[in-house]
N, CA and C atoms as a LAMMPS dump frame, in Angstrom:
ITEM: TIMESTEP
0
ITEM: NUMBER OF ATOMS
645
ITEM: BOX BOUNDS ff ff ff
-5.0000000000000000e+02 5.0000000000000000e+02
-5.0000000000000000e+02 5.0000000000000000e+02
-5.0000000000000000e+02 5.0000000000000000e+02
ITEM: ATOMS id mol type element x y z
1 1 1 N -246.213 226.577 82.873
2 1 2 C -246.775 227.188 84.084
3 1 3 C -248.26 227.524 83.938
4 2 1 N -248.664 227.675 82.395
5 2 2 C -250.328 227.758 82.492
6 2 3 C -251.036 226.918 83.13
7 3 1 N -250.489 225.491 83.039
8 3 2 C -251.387 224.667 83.566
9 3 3 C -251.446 224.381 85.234
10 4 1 N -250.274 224.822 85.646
11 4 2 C -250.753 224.864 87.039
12 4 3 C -251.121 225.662 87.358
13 5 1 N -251.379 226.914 86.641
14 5 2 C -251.781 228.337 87.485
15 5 3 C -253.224 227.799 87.334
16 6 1 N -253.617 227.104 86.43
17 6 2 C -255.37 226.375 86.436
18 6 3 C -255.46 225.696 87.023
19 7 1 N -254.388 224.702 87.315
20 7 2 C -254.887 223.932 88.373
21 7 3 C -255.164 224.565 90.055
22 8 1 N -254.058 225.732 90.505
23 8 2 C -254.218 226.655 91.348
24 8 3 C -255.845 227.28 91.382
25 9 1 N -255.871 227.994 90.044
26 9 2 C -257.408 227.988 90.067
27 9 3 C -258.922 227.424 90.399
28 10 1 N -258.214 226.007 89.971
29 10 2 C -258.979 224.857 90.32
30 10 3 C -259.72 224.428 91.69
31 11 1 N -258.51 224.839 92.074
32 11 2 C -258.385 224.541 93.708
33 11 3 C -259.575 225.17 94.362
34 12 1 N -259.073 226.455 93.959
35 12 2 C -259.714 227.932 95.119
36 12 3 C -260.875 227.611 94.599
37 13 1 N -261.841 227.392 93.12
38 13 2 C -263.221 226.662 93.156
39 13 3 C -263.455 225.79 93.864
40 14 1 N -262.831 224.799 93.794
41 14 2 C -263.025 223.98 94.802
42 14 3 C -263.287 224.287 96.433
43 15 1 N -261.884 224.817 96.329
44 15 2 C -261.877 225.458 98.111
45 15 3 C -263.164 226.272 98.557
46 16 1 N -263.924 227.153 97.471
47 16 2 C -265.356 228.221 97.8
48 16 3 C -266.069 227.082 97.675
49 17 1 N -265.972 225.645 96.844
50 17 2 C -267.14 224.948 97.379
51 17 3 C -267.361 224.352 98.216
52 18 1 N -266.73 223.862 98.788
53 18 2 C -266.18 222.762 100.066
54 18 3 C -265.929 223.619 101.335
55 19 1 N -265 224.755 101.291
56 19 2 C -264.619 225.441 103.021
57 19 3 C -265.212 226.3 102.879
58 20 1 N -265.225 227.345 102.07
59 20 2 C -265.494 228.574 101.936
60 20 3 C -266.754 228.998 103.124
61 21 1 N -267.475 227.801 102.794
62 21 2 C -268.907 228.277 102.945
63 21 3 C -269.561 227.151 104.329
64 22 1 N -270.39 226.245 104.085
65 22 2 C -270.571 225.431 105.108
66 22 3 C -269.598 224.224 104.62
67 23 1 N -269.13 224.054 105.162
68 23 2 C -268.165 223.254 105.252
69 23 3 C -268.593 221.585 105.764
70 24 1 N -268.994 221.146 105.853
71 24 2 C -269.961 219.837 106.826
72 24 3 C -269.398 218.515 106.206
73 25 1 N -269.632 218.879 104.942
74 25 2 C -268.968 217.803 103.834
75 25 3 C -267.717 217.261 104.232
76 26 1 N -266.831 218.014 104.36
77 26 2 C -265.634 218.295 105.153
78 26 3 C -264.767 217.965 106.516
79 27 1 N -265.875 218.01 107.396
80 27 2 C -266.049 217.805 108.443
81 27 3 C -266.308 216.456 108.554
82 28 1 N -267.217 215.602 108.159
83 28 2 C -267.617 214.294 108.073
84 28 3 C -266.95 213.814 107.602
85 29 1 N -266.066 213.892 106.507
86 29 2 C -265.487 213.098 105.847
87 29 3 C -263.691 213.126 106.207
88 30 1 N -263.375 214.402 106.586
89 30 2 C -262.079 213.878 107.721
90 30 3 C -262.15 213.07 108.676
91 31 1 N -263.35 211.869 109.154
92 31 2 C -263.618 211.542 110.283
93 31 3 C -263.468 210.4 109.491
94 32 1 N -264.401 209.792 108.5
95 32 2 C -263.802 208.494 108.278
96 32 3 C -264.84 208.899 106.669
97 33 1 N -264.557 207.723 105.739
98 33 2 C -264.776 207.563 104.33
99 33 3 C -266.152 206.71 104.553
100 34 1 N -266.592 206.36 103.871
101 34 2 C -267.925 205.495 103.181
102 34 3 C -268.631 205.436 102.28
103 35 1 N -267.931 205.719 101.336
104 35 2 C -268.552 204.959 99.631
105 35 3 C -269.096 203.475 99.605
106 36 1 N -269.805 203.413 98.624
107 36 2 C -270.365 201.904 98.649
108 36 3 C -270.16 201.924 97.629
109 37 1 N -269.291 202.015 96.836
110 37 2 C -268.752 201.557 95.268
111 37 3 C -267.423 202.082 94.847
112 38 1 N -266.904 200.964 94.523
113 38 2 C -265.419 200.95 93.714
114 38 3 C -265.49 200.837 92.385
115 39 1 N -264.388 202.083 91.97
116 39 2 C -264.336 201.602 90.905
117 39 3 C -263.4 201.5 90.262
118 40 1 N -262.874 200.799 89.107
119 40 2 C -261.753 200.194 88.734
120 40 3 C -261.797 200.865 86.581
121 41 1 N -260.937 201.824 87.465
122 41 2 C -261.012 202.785 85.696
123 41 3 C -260.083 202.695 85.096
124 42 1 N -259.661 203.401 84.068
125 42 2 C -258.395 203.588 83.06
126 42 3 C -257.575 204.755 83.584
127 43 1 N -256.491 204.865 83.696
128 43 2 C -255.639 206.231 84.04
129 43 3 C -255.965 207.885 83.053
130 44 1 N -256.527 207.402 81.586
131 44 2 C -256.675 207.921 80.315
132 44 3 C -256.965 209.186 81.254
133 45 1 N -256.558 210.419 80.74
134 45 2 C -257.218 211.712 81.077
135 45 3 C -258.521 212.233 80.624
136 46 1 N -259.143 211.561 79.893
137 46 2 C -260.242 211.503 79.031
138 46 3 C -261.38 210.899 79.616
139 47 1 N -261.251 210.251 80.729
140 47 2 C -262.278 209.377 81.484
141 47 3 C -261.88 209.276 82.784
142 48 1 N -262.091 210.678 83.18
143 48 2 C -262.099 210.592 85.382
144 48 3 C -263.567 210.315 85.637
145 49 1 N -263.696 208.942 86.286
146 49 2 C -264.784 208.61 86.92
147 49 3 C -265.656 210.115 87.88
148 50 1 N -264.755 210.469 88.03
149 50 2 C -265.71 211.586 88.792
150 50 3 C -266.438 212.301 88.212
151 51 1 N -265.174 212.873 87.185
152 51 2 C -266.527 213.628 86.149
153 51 3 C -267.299 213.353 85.387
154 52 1 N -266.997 211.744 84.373
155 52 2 C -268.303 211.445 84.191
156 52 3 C -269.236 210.993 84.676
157 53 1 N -269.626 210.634 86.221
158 53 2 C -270.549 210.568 87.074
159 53 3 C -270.714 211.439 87.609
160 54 1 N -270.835 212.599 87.737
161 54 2 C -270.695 213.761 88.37
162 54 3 C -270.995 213.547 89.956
163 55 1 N -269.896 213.2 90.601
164 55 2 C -270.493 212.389 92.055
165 55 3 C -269.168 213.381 93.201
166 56 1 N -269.768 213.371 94.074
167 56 2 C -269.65 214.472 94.797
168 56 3 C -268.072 213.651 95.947
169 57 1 N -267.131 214.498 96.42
170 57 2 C -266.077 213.821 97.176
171 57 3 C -266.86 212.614 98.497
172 58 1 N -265.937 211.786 98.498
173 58 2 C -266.614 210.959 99.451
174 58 3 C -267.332 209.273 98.897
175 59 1 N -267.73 210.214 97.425
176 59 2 C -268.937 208.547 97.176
177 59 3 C -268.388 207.591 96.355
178 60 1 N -266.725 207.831 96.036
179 60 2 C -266.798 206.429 95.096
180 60 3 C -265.401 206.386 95.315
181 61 1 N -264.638 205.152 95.463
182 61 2 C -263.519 204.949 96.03
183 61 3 C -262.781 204.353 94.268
184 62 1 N -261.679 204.726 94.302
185 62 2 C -261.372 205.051 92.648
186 62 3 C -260.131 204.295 92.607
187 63 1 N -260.052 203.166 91.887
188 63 2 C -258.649 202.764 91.52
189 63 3 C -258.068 203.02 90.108
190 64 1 N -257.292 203.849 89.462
191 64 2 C -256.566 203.531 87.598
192 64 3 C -255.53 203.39 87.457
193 65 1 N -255.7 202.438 86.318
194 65 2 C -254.236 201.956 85.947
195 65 3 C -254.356 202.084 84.451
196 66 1 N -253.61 201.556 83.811
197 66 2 C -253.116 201.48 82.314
198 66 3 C -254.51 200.471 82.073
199 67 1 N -255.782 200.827 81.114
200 67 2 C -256.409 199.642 80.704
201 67 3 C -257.812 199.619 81.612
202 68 1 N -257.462 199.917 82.889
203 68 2 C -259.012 199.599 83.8
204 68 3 C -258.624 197.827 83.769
205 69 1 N -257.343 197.184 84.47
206 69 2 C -257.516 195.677 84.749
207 69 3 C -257.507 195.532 85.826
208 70 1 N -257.349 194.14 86.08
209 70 2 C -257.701 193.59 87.501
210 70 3 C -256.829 192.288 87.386
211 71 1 N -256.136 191.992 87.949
212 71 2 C -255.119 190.821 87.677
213 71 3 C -255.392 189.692 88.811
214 72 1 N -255.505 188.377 88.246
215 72 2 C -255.738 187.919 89.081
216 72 3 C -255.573 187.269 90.76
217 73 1 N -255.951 187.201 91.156
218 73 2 C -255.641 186.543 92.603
219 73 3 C -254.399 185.983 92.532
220 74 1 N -253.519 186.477 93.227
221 74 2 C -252.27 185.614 93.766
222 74 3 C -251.345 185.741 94.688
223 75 1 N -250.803 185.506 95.571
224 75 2 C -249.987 185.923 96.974
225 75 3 C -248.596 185.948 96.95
226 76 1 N -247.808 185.792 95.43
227 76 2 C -246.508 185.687 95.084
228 76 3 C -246.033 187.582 96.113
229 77 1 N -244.53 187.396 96.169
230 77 2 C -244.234 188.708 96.628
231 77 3 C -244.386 189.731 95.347
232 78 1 N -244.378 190.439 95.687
233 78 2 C -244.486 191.949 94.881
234 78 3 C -245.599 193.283 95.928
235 79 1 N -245.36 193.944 94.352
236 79 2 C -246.229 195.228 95.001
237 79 3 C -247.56 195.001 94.432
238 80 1 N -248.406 194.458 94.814
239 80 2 C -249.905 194.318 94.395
240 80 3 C -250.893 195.14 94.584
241 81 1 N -250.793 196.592 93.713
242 81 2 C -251.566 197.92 93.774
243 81 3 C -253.242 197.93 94.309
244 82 1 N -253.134 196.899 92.729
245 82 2 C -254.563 197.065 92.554
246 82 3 C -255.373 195.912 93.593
247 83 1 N -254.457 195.006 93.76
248 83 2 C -254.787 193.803 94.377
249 83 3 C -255.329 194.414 96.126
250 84 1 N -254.48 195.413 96.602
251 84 2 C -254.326 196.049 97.943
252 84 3 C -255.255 196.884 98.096
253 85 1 N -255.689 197.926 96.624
254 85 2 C -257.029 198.132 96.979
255 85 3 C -258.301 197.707 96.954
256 86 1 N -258.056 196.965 96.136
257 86 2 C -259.724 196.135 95.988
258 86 3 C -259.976 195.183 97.557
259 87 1 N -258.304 194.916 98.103
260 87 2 C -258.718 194.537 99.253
261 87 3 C -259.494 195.324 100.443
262 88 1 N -258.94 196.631 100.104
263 88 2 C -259.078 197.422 101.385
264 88 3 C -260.906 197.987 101.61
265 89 1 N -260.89 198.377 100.109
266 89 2 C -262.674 198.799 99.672
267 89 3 C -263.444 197.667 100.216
268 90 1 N -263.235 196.226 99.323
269 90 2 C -264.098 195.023 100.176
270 90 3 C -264.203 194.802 101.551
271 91 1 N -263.09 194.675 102.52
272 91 2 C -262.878 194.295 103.348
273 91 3 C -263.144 194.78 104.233
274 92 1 N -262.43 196.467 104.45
275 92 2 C -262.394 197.41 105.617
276 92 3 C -263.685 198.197 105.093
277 93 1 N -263.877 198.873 103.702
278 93 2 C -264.676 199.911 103.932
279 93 3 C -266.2 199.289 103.256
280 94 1 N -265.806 197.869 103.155
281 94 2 C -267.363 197.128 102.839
282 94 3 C -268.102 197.543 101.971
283 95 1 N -267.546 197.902 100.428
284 95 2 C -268.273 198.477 99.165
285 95 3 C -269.19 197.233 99.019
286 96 1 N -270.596 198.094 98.254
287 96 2 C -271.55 197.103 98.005
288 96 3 C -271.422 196.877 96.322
289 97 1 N -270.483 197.585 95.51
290 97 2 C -270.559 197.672 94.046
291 97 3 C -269.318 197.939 93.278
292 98 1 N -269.102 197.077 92.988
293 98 2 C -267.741 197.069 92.243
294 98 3 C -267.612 197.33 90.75
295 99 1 N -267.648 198.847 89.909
296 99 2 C -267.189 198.64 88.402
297 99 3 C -266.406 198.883 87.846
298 100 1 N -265.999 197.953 86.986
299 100 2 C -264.873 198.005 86.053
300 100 3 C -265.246 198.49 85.007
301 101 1 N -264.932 200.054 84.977
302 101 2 C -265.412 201.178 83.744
303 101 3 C -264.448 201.231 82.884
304 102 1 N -264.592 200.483 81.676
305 102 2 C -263.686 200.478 80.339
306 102 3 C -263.99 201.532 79.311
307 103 1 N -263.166 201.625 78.104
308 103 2 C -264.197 203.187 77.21
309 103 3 C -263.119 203.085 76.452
310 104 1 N -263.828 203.952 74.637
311 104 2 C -262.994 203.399 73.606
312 104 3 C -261.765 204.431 73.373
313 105 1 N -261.055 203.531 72.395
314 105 2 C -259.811 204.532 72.187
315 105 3 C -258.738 204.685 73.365
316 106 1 N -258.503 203.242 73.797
317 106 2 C -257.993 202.636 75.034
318 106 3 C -256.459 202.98 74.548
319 107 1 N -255.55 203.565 75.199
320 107 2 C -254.276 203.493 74.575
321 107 3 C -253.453 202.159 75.151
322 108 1 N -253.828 201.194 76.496
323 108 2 C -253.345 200.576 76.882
324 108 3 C -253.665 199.324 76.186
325 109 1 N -255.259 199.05 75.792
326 109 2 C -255.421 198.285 74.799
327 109 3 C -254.428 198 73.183
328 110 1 N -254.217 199.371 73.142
329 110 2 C -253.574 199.706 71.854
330 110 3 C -252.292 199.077 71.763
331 111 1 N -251.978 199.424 73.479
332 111 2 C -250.411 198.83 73.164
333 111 3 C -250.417 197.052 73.769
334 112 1 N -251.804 196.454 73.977
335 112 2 C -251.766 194.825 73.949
336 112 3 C -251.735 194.566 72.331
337 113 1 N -252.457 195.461 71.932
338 113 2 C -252.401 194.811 69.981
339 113 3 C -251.544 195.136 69.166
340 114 1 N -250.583 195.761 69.714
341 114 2 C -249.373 196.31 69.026
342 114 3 C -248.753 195.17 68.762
343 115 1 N -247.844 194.928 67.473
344 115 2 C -247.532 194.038 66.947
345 115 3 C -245.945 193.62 68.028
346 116 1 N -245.538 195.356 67.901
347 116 2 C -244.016 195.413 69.006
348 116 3 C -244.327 195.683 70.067
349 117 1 N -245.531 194.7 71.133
350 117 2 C -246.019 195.292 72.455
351 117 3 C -244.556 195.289 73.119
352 118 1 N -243.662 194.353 73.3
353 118 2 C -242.571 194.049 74.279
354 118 3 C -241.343 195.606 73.718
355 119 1 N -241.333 196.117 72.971
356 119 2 C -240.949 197.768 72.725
357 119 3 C -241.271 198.592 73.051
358 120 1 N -242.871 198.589 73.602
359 120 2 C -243.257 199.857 74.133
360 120 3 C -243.001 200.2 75.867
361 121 1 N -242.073 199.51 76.744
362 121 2 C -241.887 199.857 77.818
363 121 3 C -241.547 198.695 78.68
364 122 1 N -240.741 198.578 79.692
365 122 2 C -240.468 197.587 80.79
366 122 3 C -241.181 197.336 81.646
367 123 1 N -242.478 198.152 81.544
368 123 2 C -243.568 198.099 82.527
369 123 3 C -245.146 197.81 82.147
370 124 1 N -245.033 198.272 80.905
371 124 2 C -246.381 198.516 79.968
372 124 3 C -246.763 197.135 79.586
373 125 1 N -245.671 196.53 78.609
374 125 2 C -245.79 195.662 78.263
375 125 3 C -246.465 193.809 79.036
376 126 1 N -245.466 193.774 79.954
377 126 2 C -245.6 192.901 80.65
378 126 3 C -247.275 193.063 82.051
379 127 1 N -247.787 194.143 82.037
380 127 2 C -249.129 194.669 82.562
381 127 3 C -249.981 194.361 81.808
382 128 1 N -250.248 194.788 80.201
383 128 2 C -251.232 194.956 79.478
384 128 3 C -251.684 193.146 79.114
385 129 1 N -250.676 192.225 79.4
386 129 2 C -250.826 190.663 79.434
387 129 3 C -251.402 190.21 80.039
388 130 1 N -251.913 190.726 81.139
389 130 2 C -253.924 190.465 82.014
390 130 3 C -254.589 190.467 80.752
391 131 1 N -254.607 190.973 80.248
392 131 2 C -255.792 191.109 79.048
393 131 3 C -255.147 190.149 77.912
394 132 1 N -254.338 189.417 77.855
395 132 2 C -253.976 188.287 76.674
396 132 3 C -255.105 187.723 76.534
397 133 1 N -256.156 187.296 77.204
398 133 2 C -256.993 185.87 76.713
399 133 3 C -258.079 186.661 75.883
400 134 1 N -258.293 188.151 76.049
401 134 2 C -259.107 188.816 74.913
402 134 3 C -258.225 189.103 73.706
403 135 1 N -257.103 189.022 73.299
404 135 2 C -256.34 189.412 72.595
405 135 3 C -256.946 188.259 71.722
406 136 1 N -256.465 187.428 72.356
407 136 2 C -256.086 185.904 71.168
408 136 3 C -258 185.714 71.009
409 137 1 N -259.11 185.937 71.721
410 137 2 C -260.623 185.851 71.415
411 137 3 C -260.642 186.873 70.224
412 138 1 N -260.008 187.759 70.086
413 138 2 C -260.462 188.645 69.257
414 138 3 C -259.894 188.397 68.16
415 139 1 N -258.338 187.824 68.07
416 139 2 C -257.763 187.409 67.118
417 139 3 C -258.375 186.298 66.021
418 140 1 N -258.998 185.368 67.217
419 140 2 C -259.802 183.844 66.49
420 140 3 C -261.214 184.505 65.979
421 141 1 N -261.74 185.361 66.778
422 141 2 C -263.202 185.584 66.055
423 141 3 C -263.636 186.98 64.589
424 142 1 N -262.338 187.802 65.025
425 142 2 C -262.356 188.99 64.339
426 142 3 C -261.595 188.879 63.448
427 143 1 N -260.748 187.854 62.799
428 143 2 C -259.334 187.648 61.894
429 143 3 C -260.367 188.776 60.42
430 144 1 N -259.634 189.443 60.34
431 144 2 C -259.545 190.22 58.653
432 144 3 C -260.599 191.491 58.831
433 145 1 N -261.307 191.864 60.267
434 145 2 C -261.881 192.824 60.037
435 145 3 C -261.572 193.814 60.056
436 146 1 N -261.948 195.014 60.449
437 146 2 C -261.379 196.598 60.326
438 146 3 C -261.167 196.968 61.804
439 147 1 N -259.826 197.271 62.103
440 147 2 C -259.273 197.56 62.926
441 147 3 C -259.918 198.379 64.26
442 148 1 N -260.766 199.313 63.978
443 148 2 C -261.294 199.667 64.549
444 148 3 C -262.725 199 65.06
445 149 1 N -263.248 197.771 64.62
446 149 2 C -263.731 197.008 64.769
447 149 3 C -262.979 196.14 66.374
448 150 1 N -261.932 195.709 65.653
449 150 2 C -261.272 194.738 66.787
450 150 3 C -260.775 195.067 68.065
451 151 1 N -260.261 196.855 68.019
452 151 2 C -260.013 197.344 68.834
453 151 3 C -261.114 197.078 70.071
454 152 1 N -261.993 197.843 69.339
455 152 2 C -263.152 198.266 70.554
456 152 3 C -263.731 196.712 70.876
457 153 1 N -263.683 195.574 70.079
458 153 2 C -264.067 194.415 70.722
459 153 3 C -263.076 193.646 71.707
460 154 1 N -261.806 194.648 71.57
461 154 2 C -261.067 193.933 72.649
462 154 3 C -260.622 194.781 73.972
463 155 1 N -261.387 195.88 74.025
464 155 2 C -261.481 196.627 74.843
465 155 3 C -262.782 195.83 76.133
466 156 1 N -263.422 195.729 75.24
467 156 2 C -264.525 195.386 75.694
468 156 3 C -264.504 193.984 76.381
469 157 1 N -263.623 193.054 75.5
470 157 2 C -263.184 191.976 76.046
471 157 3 C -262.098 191.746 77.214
472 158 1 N -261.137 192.472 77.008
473 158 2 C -260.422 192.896 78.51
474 158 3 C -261.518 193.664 79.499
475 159 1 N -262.178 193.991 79.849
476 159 2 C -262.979 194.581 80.528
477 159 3 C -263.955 193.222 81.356
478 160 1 N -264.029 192.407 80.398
479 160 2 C -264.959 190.753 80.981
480 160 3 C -263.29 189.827 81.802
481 161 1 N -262.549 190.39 81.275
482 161 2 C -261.689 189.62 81.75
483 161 3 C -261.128 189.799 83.559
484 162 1 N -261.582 191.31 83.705
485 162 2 C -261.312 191.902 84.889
486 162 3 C -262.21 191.269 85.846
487 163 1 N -263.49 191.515 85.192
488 163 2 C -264.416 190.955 86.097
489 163 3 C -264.207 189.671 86.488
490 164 1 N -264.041 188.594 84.66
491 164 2 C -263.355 187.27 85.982
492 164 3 C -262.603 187.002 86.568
493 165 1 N -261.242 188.22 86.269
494 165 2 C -260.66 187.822 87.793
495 165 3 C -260.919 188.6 88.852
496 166 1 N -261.806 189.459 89.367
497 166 2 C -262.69 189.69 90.315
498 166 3 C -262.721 188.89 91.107
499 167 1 N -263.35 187.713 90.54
500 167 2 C -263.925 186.554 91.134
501 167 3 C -263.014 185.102 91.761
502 168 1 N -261.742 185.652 91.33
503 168 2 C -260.653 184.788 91.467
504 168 3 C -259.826 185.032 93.245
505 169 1 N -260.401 186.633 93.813
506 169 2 C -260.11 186.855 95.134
507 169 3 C -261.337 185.674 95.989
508 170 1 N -260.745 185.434 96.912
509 170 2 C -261.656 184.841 97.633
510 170 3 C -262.692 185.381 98.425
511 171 1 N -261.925 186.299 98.812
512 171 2 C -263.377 187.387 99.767
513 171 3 C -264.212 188.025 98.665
514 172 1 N -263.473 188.667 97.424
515 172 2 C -264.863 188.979 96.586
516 172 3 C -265.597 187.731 96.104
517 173 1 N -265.332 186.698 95.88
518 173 2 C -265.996 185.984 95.258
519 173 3 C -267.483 185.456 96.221
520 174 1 N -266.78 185.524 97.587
521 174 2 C -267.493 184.856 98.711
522 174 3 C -268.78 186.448 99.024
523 175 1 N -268.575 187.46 98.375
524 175 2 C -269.538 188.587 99.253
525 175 3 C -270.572 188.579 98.109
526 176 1 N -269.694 188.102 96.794
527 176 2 C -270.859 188.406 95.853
528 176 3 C -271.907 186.999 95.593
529 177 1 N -271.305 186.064 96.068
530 177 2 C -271.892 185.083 96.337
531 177 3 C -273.067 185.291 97.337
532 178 1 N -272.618 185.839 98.441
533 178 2 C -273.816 186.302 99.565
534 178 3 C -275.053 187.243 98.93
535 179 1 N -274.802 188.01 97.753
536 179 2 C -275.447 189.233 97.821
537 179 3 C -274.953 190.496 97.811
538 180 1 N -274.152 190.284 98.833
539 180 2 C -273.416 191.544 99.618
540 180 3 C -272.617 192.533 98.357
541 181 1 N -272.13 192.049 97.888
542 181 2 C -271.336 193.077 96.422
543 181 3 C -271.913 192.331 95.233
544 182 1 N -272.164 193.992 94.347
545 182 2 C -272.379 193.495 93.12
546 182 3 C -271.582 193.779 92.167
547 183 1 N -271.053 193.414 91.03
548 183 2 C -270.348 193.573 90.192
549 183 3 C -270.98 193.994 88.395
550 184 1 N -270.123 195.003 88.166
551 184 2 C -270.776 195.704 86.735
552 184 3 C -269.384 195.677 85.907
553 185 1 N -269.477 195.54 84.575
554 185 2 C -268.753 196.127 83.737
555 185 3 C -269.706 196.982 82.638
556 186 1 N -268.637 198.277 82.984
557 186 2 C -269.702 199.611 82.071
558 186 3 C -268.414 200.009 81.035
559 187 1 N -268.733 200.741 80.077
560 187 2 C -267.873 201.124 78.931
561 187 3 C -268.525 202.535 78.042
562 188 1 N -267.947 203.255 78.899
563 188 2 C -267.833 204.976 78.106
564 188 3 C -267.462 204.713 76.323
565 189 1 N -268.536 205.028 75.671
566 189 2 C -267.895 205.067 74.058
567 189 3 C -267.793 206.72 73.947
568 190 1 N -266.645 206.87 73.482
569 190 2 C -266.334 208.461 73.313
570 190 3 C -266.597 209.079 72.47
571 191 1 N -267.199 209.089 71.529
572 191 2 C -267.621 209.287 70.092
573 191 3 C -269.107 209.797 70.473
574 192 1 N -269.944 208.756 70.612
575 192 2 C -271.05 208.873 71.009
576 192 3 C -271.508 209.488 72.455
577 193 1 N -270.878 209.35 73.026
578 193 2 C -270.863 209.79 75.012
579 193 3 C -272.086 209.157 75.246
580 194 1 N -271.831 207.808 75.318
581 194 2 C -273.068 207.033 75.683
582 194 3 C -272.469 205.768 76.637
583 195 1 N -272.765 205.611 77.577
584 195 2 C -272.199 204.714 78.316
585 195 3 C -272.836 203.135 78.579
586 196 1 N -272.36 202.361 78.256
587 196 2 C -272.764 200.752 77.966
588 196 3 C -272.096 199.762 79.198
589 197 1 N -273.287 198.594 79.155
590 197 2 C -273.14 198.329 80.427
591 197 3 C -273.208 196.789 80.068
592 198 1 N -272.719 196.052 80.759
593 198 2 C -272.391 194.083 79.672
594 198 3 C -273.545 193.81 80.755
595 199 1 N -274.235 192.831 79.978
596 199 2 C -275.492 192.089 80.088
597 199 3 C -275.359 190.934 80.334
598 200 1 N -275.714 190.123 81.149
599 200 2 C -274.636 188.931 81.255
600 200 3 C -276.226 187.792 80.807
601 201 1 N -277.049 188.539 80.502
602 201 2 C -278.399 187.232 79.738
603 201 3 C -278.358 187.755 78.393
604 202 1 N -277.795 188.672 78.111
605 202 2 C -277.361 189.024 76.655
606 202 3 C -275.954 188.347 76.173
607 203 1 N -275.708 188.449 77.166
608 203 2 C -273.905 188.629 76.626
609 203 3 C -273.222 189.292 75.983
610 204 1 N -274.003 190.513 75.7
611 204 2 C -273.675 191.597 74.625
612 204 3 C -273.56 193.12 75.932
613 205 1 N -272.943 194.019 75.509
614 205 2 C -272.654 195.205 75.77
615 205 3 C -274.214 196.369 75.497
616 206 1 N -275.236 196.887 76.205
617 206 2 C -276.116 197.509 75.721
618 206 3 C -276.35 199.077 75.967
619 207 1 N -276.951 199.532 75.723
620 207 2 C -276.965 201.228 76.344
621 207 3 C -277.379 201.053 77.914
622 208 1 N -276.704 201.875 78.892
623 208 2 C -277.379 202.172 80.285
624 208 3 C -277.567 203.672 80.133
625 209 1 N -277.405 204.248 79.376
626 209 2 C -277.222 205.543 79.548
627 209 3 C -276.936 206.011 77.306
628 210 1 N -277.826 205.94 76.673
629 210 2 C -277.808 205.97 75.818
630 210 3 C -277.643 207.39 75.242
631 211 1 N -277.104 207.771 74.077
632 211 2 C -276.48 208.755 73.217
633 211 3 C -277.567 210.372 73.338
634 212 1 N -277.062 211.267 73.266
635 212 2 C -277.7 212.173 73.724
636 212 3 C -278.99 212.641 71.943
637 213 1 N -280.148 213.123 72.435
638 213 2 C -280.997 212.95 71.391
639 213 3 C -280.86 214.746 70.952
640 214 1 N -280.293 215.042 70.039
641 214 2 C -280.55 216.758 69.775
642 214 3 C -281.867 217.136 69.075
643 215 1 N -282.405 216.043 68.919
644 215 2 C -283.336 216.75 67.754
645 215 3 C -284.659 217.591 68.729
């Protein structure tokens, strides 16, 4: 019960910031939404897009799942979560920026490199297989290094993988083609709290937001 009496707490901060007082924020935004950026995060409790952007209700339309993936384009029946929102942001509410924010110490990653991935769940397992084609890249290029090495390179590598299938919807492929949406993959390192952003004339992962300086 502690933790909801904080989250109760939570609230009523919230509530003195938002009603309490002028309220406008509020007002506008029961009327209709308009963010110009999606973003496509990890579920991890350790990385709410909100708070590490410190961005105010209203400005960023938020999808998480296990991993921060994106699966590709396809019209088979099912329930297509992520597929339904990335439609709805592009389409109806016309985002101009799409990122797929990855960050280390991925537990969903953890359980693609698990030796017994098909043990860890009826749901987990068969999800975290969007990200197979970084598995087996990391396997061929990283064979014998230190684990924590491979991890974070295949974090990083599921994270490129989202983006190309991004590109596998037809309407995103066609807006970013125009201009109209742009696409980022960024990656929170938790250790450092420095946030990295893939370079696509690098091809490497670099600082956008580099490590805090104490001295």
């Amino acid at each position: 019960m502690k933790d909801i009496a904080r989250f109760l707490s939570g609230f009523k901060s919230f509530q003195r910031t938002y009603f309490c007082g002028d309220n406008q924020l509020y007002t506008q935004l029961s009327q209709a939404q308009h963010p110009k950026v999606l973003i496509i995060a990890c579920s991890d409790s350790r990385v709410d897009p909100a708070i590490l952007l410190g961005v105010e209700p209203g400005d960023i339309f938020v999808v998480r799942n296990v991993a921060n993936l994106v699966p590709p384009y396809e019209t088979s029946p099912g329930r297509h979560g992520v597929s339904a929102a990335l439609e709805y942001s592009i389409k109806s509410l016309k985002v101009e920026h799409v990122i797929v924010l990855g960050h280390s110490h991925c537990g969903g990653i953890e359980a693609l490199m698990a030796p017994n991935r098909d043990e860890l769940g009826e749901f987990i397992a068969p999800w975290v297989t969007i990200a197979e084609p970084a598995l087996r890249g990391v396997a061929c290029s990283l064979t014998g290094k230190p684990d924590t090495l491979r991890h974070r390179a295949c974090e990083q590598a599921a994270l490129l993988i989202s983006l190309e299938n991004l590109l596998t919807f037809p309407w995103v492929r066609e807006r970013v083609n125009d201009g109209n949406v742009y696409l980022h993959g960024w990656y929170f390192d938790m250790e450092k709290g420095e946030l990295l952003a893939y370079m696509a004339e690098t091809g490497a992962f670099e600082p956008l937001v580099p490590r805090c300086d104490l001295k």
